[in-house]
C-alpha positions in Angstrom: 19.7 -36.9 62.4 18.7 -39.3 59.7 14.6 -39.6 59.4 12.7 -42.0 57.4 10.0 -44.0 56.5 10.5 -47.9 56.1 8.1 -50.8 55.3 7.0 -52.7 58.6 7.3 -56.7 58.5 8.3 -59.6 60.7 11.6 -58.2 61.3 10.3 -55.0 63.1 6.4 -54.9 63.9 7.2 -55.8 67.1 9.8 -52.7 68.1 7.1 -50.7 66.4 4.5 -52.1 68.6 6.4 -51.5 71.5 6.0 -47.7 71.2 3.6 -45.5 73.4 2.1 -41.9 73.4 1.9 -40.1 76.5 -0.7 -41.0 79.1 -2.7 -37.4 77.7 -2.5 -38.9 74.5 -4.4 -42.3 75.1 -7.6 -40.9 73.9 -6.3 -39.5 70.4 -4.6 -42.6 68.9 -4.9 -46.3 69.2 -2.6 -48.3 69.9 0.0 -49.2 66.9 -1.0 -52.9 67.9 -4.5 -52.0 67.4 -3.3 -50.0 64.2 -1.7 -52.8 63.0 -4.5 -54.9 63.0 -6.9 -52.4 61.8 -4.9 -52.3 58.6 -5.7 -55.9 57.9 -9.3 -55.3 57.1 -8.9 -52.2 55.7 -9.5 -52.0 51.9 -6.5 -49.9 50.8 -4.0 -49.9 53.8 -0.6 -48.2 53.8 1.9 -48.0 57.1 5.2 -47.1 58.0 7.6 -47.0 60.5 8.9 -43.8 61.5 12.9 -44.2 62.4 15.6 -41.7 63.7 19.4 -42.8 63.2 18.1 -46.1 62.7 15.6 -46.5 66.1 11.9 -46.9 65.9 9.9 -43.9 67.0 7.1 -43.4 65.4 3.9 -45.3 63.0 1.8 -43.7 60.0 -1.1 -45.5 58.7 -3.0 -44.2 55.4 -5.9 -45.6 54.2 -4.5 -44.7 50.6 -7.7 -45.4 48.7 -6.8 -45.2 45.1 -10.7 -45.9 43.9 -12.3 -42.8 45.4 -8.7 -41.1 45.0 -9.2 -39.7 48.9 -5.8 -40.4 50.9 -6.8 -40.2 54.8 -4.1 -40.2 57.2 -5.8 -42.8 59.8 -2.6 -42.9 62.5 0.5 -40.5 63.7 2.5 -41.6 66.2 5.8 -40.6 67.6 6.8 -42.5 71.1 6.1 -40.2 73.9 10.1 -40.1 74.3 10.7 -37.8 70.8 8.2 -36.0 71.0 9.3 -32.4 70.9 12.1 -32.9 69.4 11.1 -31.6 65.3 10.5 -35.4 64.3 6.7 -34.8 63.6 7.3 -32.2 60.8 9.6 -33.9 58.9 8.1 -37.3 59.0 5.0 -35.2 58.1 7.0 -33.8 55.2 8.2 -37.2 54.2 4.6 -38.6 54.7 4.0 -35.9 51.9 6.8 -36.7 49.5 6.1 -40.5 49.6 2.5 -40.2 49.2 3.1 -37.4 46.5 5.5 -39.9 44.1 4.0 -43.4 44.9 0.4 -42.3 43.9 0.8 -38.8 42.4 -2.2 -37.1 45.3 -3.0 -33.6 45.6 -4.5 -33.7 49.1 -4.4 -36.3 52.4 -7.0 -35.5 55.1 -7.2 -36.4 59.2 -9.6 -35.7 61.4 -9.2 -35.1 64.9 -11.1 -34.4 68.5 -10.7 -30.9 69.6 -9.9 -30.4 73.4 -7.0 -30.4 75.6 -4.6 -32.0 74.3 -5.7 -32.1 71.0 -3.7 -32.7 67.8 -5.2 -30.2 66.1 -2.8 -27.4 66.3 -0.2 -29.5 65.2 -1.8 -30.7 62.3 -2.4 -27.1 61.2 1.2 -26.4 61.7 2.1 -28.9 59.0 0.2 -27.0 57.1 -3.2 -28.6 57.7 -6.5 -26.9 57.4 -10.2 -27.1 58.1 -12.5 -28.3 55.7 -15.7 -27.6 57.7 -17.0 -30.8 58.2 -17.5 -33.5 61.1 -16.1 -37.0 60.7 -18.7 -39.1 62.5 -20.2 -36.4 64.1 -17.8 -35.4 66.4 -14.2 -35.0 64.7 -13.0 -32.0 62.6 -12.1 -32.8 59.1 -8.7 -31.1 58.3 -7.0 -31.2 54.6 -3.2 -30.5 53.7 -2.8 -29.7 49.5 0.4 -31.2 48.5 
């Protein structure tokens, strides 16, 4: 299995569009549409498509904010058909390394709902952890040192 990250133009945004979360999932993560469009009025946008053996399956978005120097990953994705499969912890991984020798960061935060379903205990898993405060009131902030 060959994983990587790759830039996301006219040539692709569409196959990367086309991917979907589970139904459980719909509450946790836009829509890589939406993501997409997001990132146009963002100040300091960063996205890539996640690929296996050369197939889309996945979408990171980082709003890599290089005044403040605070990384935030905004969207992870992987289509609800590899999921569960070890993709999200090496594209995690590779998320790091990218991030890591492109800007030279020391930290990338998320923040996510807690409940069922949550993405929380995966996050952690990568090595994610709490830093004690609420995004918006109502999401846990969690941090990963790289």
């Amino acid at each position: 299995m060959n994983l990587e990250l790759r830039s996301i133009d006219k040539t692709n945004f569409y196959e990367i569009c086309q991917l979907q979360v589970a139904i459980n999932q719909l509450n946790h993560v836009d829509s890589n549409a939406i993501s997409l469009a997001e990132a146009n009025f963002m100040s300091f946008p960063w996205f890539k498509g996640i690929y296996a053996d050369n197939n889309p399956i996945g979408f990171v978005l980082v709003n890599a904010d290089t005044v403040s120097g605070k990384f935030e990953l905004w969207r992870f994705m992987l289509d609800k058909s590899q999921q569960s499969k070890g993709y999200g912890r090496i594209a995690i991984d590779l998320l790091k390394s990218a991030l890591v020798k492109e800007f030279g960061i020391s930290a990338l935060y998320t923040s996510v709902v807690t409940g069922s379903d949550s993405p929380q205990g995966f996050y952690e898993s990568c090595g994610f952890e709490s830093t004690g405060h609420l995004v918006e009131g109502r999401e846990i902030e969690l941090r990963l040192s790289l």
